[in-house]
Every structure is written in structure tokens, then in C-alpha cells.
N, C-alpha and C positions, 0 to 999 in steps of 0.2 A: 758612569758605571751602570752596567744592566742589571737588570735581576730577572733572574732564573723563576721560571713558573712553572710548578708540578701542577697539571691540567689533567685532574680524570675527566673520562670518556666514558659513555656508555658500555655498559656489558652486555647488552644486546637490543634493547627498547630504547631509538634514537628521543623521542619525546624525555627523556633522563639529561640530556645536554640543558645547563644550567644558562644562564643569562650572563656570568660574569665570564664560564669558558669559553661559550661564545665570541665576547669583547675581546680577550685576554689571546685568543686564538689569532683574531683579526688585526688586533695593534701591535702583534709580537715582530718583532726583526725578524725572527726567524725562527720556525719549529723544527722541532728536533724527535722522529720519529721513531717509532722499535720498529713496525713496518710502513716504509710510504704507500705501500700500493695499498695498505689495507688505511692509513689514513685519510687516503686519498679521496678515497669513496666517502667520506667523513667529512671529510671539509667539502667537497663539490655540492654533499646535501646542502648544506647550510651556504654555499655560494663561498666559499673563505680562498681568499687566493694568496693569502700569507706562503713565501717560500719556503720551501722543506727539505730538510736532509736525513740521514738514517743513523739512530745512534741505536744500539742493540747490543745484546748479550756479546757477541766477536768483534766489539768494537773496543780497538786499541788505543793507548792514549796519544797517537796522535790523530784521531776524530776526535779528544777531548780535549786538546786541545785547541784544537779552529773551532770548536764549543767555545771556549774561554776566550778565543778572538772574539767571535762575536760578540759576546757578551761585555766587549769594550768598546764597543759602539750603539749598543743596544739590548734590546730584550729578550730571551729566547725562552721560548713552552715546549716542555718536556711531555710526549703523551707516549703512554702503550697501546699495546693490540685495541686494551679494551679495561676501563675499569680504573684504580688510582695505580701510578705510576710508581714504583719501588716495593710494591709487594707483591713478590711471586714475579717480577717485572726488572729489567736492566734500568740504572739511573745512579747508584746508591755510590761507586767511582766519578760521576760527574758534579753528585751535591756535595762533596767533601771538597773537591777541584774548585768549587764557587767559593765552597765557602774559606778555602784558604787563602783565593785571591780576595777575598774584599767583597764578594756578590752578597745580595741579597736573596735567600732561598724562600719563595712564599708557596702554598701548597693554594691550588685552588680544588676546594674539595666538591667531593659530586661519587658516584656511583661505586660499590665497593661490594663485587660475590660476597666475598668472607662477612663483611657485616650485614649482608641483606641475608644471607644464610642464617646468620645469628639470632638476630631477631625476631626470625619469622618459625623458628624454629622449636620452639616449646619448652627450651633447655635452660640454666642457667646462664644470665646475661651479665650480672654482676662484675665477675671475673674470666676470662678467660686467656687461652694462646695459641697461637695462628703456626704452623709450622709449615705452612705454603705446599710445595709438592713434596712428598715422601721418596725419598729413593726409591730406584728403580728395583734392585734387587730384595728379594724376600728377608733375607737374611740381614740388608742393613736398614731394613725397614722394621724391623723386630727389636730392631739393636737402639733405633733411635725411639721408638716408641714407651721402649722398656722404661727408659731416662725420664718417663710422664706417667709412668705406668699411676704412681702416688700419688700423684697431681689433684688438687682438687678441683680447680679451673679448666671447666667446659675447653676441647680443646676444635679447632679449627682446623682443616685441610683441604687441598682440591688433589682430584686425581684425575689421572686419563681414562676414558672409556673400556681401554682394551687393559689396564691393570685395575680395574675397580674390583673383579671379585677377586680377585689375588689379594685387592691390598682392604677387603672384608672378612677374610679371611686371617690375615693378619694383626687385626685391629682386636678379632675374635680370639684371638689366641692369647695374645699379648696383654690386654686388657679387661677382659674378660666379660659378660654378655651383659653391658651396659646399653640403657638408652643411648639413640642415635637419630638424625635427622639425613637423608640425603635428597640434597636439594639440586637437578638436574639443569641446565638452560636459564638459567637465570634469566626473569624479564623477557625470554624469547616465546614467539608461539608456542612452542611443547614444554615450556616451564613445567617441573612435574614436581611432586614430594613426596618424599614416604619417610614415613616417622615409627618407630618401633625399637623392641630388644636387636643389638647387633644381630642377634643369630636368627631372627625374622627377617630382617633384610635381607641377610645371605639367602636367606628360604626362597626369598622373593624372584630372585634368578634361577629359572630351574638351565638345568644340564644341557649347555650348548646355546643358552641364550647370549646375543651381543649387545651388552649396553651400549647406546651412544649418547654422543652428547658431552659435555664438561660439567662433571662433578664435583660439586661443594659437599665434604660430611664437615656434620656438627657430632662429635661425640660428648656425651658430659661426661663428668671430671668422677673422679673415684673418692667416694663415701668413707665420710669419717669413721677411720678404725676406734672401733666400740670397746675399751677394756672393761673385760668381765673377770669379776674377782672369780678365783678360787672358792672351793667350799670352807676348806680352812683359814681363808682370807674371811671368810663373811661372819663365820662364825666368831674368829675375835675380835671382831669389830662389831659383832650384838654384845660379846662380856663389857668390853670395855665400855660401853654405852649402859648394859646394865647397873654396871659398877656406881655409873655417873648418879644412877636414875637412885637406886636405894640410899648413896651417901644423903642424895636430898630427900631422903624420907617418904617417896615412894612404894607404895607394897610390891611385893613379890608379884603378885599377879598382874598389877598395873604395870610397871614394869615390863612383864612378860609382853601384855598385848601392846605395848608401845615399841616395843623393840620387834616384834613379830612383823608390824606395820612398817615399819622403818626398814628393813632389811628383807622382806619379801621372805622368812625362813618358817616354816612351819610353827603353830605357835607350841601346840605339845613341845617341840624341841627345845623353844625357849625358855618357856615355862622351866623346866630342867635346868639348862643351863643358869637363870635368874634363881630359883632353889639352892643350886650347888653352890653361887655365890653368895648366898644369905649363910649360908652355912646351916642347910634344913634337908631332910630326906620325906620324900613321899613315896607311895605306892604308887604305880600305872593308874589303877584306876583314883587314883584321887588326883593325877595331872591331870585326867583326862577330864575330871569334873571341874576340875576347878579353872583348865581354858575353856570350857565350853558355855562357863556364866557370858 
């Protein structure tokens, strides 16, 4: 029985091919490519004369299956254009096909935009989620956004050059003018980064500019919703605190300034409110002297 090998690639700086993809490339029965001509040029760097077929997005299952032939006589490595295989990548029909025959799925890891975008990105790392490419159209791109809009987890995307400000403009809508990171070329000569408020980004392309390149955004996640009480909320929740304070024998005034403190409310006000619960009446001017000790 063979075992199936997920072999990332380089996403654009060949010196990122690891040691063990390398090996793994070389001793494999047979690789199995999204494109040969583009892996082609990949393997000839490195000398690799392992034989190749093309497994891809319009590949039906019966390429998945003479996969699974193979893989009953041997071992076959799964690579993409560029980067780890099954994200944002065809593969994810062929590792389910392994692993119902009995294959072993091993990942050999190595180069990944979405996580080199992450980390270099200034944004929260802790949690986040990847949602690959965004549809095409503005309106199911609004539609799937929205479903994150609450999220709190730093979220992940790539897009095309020729929809980037359509889909900044989207992210600016939908989301609203949160930090953002877009990290351009990854690893390539014109690697580029601009780090800012969404709506600075957008600023950043004036009128008729063409981005190029393959775009990673890191957008962070949306900000814990803050409940702010009510005035009427706040206020019974200094009596009731008052309350506490004079049954154990605290004065009225003490009281006051401990509840004034506690609740962020003016103290003149509490002062009053702490009075009216002692069951006492003062004049204005004697609350006002008597917060101001």
C-alpha cells in the first residue's frame, strides 16, 4: 500500500524547498501535479526526474482513480502551482479516495501565503480563518463576508489583482474600517506590504491604478462588543451598592465617595442618592460641601 504525500512548494523563492520535499519528490512512484508545465520547471531546478501527471481542479474521478492505481503499487506526491496543496488548491476529492482505500495521507509541510501573510503581519495570530478566494461577484462577496462580519478571529484571504479594489471596497463596507495587512508577491522580487485602516488601503490606489501581483489580505477580527449600561441602569446599581454600604455602618458621605468611585457617577449625585436612602434631607449647598471634604 502507497501513501499519498501533500508536498508544498515554493510560493515563489525556490531556496523555501525543504530537504525532506526534496527526497519525497524523488522516491515518489509518481507525482501528481495541478500544473506539469508549471511543475515542471520545479523539478528540472532541483534535477527530479520522478514521473508526472496532472491532477487539477477539472479532474474527474476517473484521474482519481488511476491515482488510487497507483498508489497500489507505490507512492505518489501531490503538489500545487505553488505553496501547500488543498488550500485554495484541487486535492481535497483525492485525500478522502486514499483515505477510504486504506492509504496513508502524510502532509509534508513547507511554504504557505496565508500563514507567511499572518505572521508577518502585525495583526492578531492567536486565532484566526482563511476563506481562500472570495467570490467573484460583489454581492456574494458581501453576502459571505457578512457571515464574519462578528468574528473575532483575524480573518485570511487571497484575491486577484484585477478584483483587489472591488473586493477593498467590499471588505470596507461590509466590515467596516478595521486594521488590515496586504501582503503582495510573496517571497518574490517585488514582495511588497502595506499595513493600515482598510479605508487607507483603498486611499492607496488612486483612480485607474492596476494592481498586479497575487494578493494575501490579513484583515483583524471585530472588537469585542462593549455593553454600556444605561443611566438608569447605573444609577440602581450605585442604590443598591449604597444600600450595602450603610447596612454595614458606613456613613453617608463615605458611602457617597465610594460608590461615586465605583460607578464613574458624579458624586454631588450620589451623595443625594446615599442621603435619600439614609432617610435624610440636605440643602444643595450642604451636598455640595459635604462631597467636596
Amino acid at each position: 500500500m502507497g501513501t499519498l504525500f501533500l508536498v508544498a512548494t515554493p510560493i515563489g523563492n525556490l531556496e523555501d524547498m525543504t530537504l525532506r520535499a526534496l527526497r519525497i519528490l524523488r522516491e515518489a512512484s509518481l507525482i501528481a501535479a495541478e500544473d506539469t508545465r508549471h511543475t515542471r520547471k520545479l523539478l528540472s531546478h532541483f534535477e527530479i526526474a520522478t514521473p508526472m501527471t496532472s491532477y487539477h481542479e477539472h479532474s474527474g474521478p476517473a484521474r482519481t482513480d488511476s491515482l488510487l492505481a497507483a498508489l497500489a503499487t507505490g507512492d505518489v506526491a501531490l503538489v500545487s502551482d505553488a505553496g501547500t496543496p488543498l488550500l485554495s488548491d484541487p486535492g481535497q476529492a483525492l485525500v478522502r479516495a486514499a483515505l477510504t482505500a486504506g492509504h496513508a495521507v502524510v502532509p509534508i509541510p513547507g511554504p504557505s501565503a496565508a500563514i507567511a501573510a499572518l505572521v508577518a503581519s502585525g495583526l492578531p495570530t492567536d486565532q484566526f480563518t482563511f476563506l481562500g478566494f472570495l467570490p467573484r461577484k460583489s454581492s456574494d462577496r458581501r453576502a459571505l463576508l457578512a457571515r464574519f462580519a462578528q468574528a473575532p478571529e483575524t480573518l485570511i484571504l487571497y484575491e486577484a489583482p484585477h478584483r483587489l479594489l472591488a473586493c477593498l471596497d467590499d471588505l470596507l463596507a461590509t466590515l467596516g474600517d478595521r486594521n488590515a495587512t496586504l501582503a503582495r508577491e510573496l517571497t518574490k522580487i517585488h514582495e511588497e506590504w502595506r499595513r493600515g485602516r482598510l479605508s487607507v488601503l483603498r486611499a492607496g490606489y488612486k483612480h485607474g491604478d492596476a494592481p498586479r501581483g497575487e494578493f494575501t489580505i490579513v484583515v483583524s477580527g471585530a472588537e469585542p462588543a462593549v455593553e454600556r449600561e444605561t443611566a438608569e441602569t447605573l444609577e440602581r446599581r450605585a442604590i443598591e451598592r449604597i444600600h450595602t454600604l450603610l447596612a454595614g455602618g458606613v456613613s453617608v458621605r463615605e458611602a457617597a465617595v465610594e460608590v461615586a468611585r465605583l460607578t464613574g457617577l458624579p458624586r454631588r449625585q450620589v451623595y443625594r442618592l446615599a442621603l435619600k436612602a439614609s432617610g435624610g434631607e440636605l440643602s444643595s449647598e450642604a451636598a455640595d460641601s459635604a462631597t467636596d471634604k
